[in-house]
N, C-alpha and C positions, 0 to 999 in steps of 0.2 A: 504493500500500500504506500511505500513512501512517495510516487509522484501522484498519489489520491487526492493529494489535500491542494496541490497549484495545478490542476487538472481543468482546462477552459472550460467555461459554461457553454450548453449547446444555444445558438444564437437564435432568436427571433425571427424569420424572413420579414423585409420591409411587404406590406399588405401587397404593393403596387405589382410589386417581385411577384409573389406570388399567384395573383391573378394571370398575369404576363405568361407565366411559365405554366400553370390552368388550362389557360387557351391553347398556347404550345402541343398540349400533349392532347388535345380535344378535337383538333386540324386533322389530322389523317383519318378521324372516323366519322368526323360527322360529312351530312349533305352539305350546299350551301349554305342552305334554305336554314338547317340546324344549326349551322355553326353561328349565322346572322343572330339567329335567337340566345344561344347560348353569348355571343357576347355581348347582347343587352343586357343581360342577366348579372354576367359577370361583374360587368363596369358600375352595373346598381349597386352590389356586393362590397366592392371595394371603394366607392366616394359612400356611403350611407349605412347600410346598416354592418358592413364587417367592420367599420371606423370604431365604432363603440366596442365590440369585441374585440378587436388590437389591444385597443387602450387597455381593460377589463386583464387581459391572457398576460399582458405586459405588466400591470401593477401587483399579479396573482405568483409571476417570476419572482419581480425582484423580493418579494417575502416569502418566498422559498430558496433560497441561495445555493441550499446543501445539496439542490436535485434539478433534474432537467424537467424543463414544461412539460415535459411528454410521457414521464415518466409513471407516475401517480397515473394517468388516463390509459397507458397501454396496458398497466398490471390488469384495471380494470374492466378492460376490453377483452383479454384474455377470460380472468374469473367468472365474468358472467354470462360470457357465452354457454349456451347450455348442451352446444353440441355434443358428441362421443371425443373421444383425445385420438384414438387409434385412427390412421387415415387423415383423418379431419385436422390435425393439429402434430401429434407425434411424429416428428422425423426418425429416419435412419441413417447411421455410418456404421459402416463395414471395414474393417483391419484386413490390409492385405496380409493372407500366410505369413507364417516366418518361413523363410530359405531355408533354413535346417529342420526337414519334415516331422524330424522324431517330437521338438517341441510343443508341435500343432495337436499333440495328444490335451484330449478334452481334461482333464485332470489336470494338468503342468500348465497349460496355456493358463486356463480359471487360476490355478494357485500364485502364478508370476503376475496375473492380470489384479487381483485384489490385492498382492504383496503390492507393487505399485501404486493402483490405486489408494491405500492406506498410508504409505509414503505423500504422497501427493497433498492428502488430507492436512497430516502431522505436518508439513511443509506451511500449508496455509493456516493452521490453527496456531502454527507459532510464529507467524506473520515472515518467516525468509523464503517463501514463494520469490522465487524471479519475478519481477511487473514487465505486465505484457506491454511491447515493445514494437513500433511498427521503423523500421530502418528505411529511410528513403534509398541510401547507399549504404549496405552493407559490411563491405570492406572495410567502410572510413569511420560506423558509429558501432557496430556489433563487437567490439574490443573492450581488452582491461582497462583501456583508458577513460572509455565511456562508464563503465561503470566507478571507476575509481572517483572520476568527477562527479559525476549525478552523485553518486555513494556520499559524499561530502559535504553536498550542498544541504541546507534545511529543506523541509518537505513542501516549505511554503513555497521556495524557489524553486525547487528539483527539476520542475517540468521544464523551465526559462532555460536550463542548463541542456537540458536534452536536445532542445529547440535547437540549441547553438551548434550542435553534431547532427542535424536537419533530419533526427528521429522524434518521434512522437509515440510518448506511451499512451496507452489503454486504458480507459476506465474498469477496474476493478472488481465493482461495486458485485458484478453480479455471483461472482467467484462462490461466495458463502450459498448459494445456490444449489449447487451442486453435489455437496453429503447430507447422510440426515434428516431427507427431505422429502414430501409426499405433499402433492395437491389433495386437499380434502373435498369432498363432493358438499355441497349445501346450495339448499334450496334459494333460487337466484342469483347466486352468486357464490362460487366457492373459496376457499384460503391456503395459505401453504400454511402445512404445519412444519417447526424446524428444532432440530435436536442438535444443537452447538457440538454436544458433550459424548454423541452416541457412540459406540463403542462396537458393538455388532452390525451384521452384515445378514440378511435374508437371502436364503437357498430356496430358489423353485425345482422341484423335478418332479414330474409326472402327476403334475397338478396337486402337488404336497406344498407345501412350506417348510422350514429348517432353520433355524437360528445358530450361531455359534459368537464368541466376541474374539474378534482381532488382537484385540489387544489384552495383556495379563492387569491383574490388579494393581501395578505400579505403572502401568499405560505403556507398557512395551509393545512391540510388536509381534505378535507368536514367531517362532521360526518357519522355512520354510517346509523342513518336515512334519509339523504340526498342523498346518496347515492345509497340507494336502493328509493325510490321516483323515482332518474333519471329514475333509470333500471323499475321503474314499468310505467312511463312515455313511456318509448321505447316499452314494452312488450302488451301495450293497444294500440299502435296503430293500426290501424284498415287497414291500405293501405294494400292490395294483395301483393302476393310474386311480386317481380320483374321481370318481364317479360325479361327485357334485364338487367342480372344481371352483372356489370361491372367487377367480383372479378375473371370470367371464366378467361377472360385472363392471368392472372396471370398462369395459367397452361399450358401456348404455350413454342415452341422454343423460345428462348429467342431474337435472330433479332425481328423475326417475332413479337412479345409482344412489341420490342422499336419501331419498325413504328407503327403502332398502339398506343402508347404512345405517339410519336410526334404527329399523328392525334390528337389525342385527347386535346391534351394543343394545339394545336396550332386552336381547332374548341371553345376554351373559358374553357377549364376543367382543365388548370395548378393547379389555387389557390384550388381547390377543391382537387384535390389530393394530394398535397402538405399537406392537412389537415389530409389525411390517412397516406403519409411517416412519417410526424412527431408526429406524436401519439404516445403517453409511449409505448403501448402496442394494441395490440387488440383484442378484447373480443368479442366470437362469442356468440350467441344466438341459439342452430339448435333446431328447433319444433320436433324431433326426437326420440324415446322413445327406448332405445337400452335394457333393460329387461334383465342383465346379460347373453348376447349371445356374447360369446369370438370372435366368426368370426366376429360379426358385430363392434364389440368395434374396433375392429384393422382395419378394412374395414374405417371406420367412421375416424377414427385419423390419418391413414396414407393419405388418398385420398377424401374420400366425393362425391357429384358431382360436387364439385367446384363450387357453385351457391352462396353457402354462405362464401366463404375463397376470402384471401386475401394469395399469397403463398409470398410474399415477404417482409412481414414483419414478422423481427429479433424472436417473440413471437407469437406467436396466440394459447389464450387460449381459448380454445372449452368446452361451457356446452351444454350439452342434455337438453333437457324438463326433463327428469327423473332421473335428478342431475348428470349424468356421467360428471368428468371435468379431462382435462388433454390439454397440447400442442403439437403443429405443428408448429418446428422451420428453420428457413432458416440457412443453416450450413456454409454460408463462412466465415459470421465474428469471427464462435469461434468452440468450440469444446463441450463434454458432460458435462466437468467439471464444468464449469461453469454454464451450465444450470440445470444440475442436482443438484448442490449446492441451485440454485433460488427455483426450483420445493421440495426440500428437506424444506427449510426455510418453503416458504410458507405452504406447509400439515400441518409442526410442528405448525403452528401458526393459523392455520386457523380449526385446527380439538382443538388443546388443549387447545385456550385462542381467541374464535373466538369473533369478536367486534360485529357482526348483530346477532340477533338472532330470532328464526319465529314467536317472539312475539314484533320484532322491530317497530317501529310504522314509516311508510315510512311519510318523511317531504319536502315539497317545499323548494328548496335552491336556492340562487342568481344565481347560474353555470347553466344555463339553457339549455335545450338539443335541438341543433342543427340537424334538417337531412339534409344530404348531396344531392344534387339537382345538376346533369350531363345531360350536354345540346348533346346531342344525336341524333345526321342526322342519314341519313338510311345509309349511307357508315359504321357509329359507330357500327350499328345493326345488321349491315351484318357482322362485326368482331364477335363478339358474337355470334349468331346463328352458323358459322363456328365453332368457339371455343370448344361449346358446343357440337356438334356431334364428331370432333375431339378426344375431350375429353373422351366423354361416350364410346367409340370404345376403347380408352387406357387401361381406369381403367375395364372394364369389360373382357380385357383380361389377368389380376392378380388375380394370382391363392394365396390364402391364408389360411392356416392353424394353429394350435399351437400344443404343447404338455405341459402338466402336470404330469410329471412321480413321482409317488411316492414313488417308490422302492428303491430310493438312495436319499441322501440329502446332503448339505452342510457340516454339522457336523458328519455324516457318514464316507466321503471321509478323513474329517482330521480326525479321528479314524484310518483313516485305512492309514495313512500318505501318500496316494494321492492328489495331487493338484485337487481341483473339477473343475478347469477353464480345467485340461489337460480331465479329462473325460468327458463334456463337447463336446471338440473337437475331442475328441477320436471317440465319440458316431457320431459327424459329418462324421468321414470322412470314418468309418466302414458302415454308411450308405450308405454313396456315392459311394462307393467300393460295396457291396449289390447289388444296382441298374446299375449300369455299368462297374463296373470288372475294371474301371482304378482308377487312382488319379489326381487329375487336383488341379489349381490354387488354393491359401486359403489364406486369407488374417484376420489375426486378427487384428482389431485396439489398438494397446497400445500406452497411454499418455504420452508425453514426460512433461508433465508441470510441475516437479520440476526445470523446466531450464527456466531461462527467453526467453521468446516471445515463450516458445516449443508448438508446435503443436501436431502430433502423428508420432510414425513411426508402423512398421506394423509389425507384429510378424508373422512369418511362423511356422504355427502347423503342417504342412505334412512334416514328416521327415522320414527319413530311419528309422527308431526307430516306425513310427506309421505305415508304411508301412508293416514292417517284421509282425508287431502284428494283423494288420488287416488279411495280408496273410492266417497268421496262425488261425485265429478265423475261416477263412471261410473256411482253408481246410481239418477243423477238424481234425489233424495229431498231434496238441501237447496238453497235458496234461494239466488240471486247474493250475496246479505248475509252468509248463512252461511259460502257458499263464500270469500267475501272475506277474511273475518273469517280463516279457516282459514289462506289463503293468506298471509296478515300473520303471524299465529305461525310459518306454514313459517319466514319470511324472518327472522325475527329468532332464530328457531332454527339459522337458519343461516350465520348472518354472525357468531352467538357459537362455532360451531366452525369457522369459517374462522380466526378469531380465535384460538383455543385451538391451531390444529393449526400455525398461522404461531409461535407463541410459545412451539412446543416440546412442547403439552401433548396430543399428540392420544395415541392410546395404538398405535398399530401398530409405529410405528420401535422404541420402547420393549421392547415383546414379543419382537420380532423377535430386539433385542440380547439379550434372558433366554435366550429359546433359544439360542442364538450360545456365552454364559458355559456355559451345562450343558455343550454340543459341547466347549467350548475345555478344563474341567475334567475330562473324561468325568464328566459325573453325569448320573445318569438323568434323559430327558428328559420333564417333566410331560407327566400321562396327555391336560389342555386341548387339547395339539399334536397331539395324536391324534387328537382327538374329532374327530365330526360338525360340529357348528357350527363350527367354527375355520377346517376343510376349507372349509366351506361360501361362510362370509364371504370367503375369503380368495382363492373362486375367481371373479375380478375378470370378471362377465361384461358389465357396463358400466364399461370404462374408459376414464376420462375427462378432459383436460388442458385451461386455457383458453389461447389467446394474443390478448391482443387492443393490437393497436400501427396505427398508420396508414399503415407501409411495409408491411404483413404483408398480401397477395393471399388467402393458402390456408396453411393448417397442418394437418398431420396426423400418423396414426400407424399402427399395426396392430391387431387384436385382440391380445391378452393369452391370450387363452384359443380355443379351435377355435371353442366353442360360443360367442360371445363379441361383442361387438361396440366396435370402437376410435374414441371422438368427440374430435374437437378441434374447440374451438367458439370463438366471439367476441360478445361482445355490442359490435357496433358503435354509431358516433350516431346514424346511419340505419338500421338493422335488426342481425337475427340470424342469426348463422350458424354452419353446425357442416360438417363433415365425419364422414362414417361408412363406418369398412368394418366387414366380417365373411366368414366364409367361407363359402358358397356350398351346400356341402353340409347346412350347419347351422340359418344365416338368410340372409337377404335384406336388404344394405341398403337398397334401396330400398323396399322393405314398411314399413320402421321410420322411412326419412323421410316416407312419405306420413302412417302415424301421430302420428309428431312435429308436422307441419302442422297436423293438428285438433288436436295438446295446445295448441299455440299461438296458433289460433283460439279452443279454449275460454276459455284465460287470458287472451285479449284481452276476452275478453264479459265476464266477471269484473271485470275490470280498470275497465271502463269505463263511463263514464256514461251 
């Protein structure tokens, strides 16, 4: 936390800005005829009534100094949606294998994976966690020198000091997120419950529960053959899957999940679950043998059949039988940053300098393993069986796909002084245009967390700019030179609002909070929120997240919307990859990966010489 405390505040857009930038992203979809209307609308918004609201969002800031404007309004956003988490909210990352096959055994991998993870913990609970660090240049600020100066400075300055080696840390904040910690279900609105102090760790296998503590009575860390002993402890037990596996529910509307939870603690099962909220982490077990099948990986980490998952706890790390491991995270309390920092640490540490190893010799330890034992009337059971058809109806109507194109790559693009994040989207929305001749809604997520408390705002890739170029690709009427030419304005049109939306200035988080001040004041909410185009823009049917790291296998998400389709993409050093669901009824991912393929083919022809 030492550059927590001189960490910038995330900035206010000027009202003007943000209409301007409104309009911007409202051009490529609407008619004339709509866009004429839409900036009546707009220009009434920003001279009248969003004036009062500025002022209101601006004086609501500066007497909160400790947080970002947006902060307190997104936790909110998140908790009271009443959606399901699984699909709808839950992302996935998947750990590429380690290279030395023998460790990818399901036992060794889990015992190296929580030896680290609890490392990681004790790391942050005694505050000498590394702070996360964005290096403009590498070479010249990722050094002992950097740290030796920041290290030195007070924490008031620390950040001023960073600045001057033209790095910029991370806001922090979310960090404590991540052990300990379970979204609790409650009617309209749910809470994180959070265990500073928690000490054990929750075992799922074959729809059981398991408790053991990490740590000994003087808060050491078990060894590594202790450790696995537990886990070979839990893995011989002999009990049948669970017939009525309590973790389904976790996959309901969320009302519906908190009565059900009051039944539940109120029929003897409080302290028992109470044992799962506060748990570090929780560590699946699935008897499942995924055999390098890309659909099933992502099938299996996004969704499962919910027999064996817990979906509302902060982590849940998932091992195969046949060593596949990666998580399944609840997204209110934080953001990628964060987690992908944790999922980063641990590969490094658990593939380079692992503590178990498959010649570890499993040892009896005093932390002895607990199974969790739920007193369960047929009213309980009948929740469950429900859940469970519920369920299996959802996820079997997600459609899922990927692509691995190897025609272009990461060091390619900057060769050829393209942004690969803008090709990328390019490829998205030249697809989408392919399959339905329009342009609709797009939402990229970019990170505001070089601001304290920042969350994300959301960067609009469909622009008049990606518009005119798709036009053009499909109406084959302009030349590879022209096309080129186009394809370079995309890109720097787009690395200047990747730019703008990372620095606070994009305009959606902004709008969001205006409406937020009207609710909070009761004052009528501008007629903009109402309208058509707002509706339009706002209903994300390409939504879209990148992660791109070198432990990271597979990342994905859900649709956002029915109609809708969910990408998580990577521009690799050797090629490109994305993941795509959608729902089945609506589209087809796989329709939209084969079209993604020729946008990709096309933009290599383009590209090249």
């Amino acid at each position: 936390m030492h550059f927590q405390k001189s960490l910038p505040r995330l900035p206010i857009p000027k009202l003007e800005n943000t209409g301007e930038r409104y309009l911007n992203a409202l051009k490529p979809l609407l008619s004339k005829k709509e866009y004429a209307e839409a900036e009546g609308r707009t220009k009434a918004f920003v001279e009248i009534s969003g004036k009062t609201l500025q002022e209101k969002l601006i004086m609501k800031d500066r007497a909160s100094k400790h947080t970002s404007y947006i902060s307190d309004y997104w936790f909110d956003l998140y908790l009271r949606d009443r959606s399901p988490l699984p699909i709808n909210y839950n992302p996935l990352i998947v750990f590429q294998n380690d290279v030395k096959t023998e460790y990818n055994n399901q036992l060794v991998r889990a015992t190296n994976i929580l030896i680290s993870s609890a490392r990681f913990l004790s790391s942050l609970r005694e505050q000498i966690l590394e702070p996360e660090v964005y290096h403009m240049n590498p070479k010249k600020s990722n050094t002992p020198l950097f740290r030796t100066v920041t290290g030195f400075l007070p924490e008031a300055l620390s950040w001023y000091g960073a600045y001057l080696f033209k790095a910029f840390p991370l806001d922090m904040s979310q960090f404590q997120g991540l052990f300990g910690a379970t979204r609790i279900p409650q009617l309209n609105k749910d809470k994180i419950l959070r265990d500073p102090s928690s000490k054990h760790v929750v075992v799922q296998k074959n729809g059981n529960f398991y408790i053991f503590d990490l740590f000994d009575v003087n808060g050491n860390l078990l060894s590594p053959g202790e450790i696995l002993g537990n886990l070979i402890q839990i893995d011989n037990d002999t009990t049948p899957f669970n017939e009525h596996p309590l973790g389904i529910l976790t996959c309901q509307n969320r009302d519906k999940w908190a009565k059900q939870r009051e039944y539940l603690e109120a029929t003897g099962n409080k302290s028992v679950l109470n044992k799962i909220d506060s748990a570090i982490l929780n560590l699946v077990l699935d008897k499942e043998v995924l055999n390098d099948d890309k659909h099933q990986i992502l099938k299996h980490y996004l969704h499962g059949d919910g027999l064996n998952r817990w979906f509302d706890k902060s982590i849940s790390v998932i091992i195969t039988k046949d060593g596949y491991s990666g998580v399944n995270f609840e997204h209110s309390w934080g953001d990628g940053v964060a987690v992908l920092r944790y999922f980063e640490d641990i590969y490094k540490e658990t593939t380079k300098k692992p503590f178990a190893h498959p010649d570890t010799k499993p040892l009896d330890s005093n932390q002895s393993v607990m199974k969790l034992e739920f007193k369960l009337d047929d009213t309980s059971k009948g929740f469950i069986e429900s859940a469970k058809k519920e369920y299996r109806e959802w996820y079997k109507s997600l459609s899922i796909d990927y692509i691995l194109y190897e025609g272009l790559n990461k060091e390619d693009c900057k060769k050829l002084k393209v942004s690969p994040d803008c090709i990328m989207q390019l490829g998205f929305q030249a697809a989408y245009h392919l399959l339905h001749g329009n342009y609709v809604g797009t939402y990229e997520s970019c990170s505001t967390s070089a601001f304290k408390h920042g969350r994300t705002e959301t960067m609009r890739p469909c622009t008049e700019k990606t518009k005119l170029f798709c036009d053009s690709l499909h109406l084959n009427k302009s030349s590879k030179e022209e096309l080129r030419g186009m394809l370079k304005e995309c890109s720097t049109g787009h690395s200047q609002l990747v730019k703008e939306a990372a620095m606070g200035q994009g305009f959606d988080r902004h709008m969001f909070a205006l409406r937020k001040i009207a609710e909070d004041n009761n004052m009528p909410i501008p007629e903009l929120y109402e309208s058509y185009e707002y509706k339009f823009l706002n209903k994300s049917i390409l939504s879209t997240s990148t992660l791109s790291s070198p432990s990271v296998l597979a990342g994905g998400f859900g649709p956002v919307d029915q109609n809708g389709f969910g990408i998580g993409y990577s521009a690799f050093p050797d090629k490109l990859g994305a993941a795509v669901t959608s729902y089945r009824p609506h589209n087809d991912s796989s329709q939209f990966i084969e079209a993604l393929h020729k946008s990709f083919l096309d933009i290599t022809k383009i590209l090249s010489n």
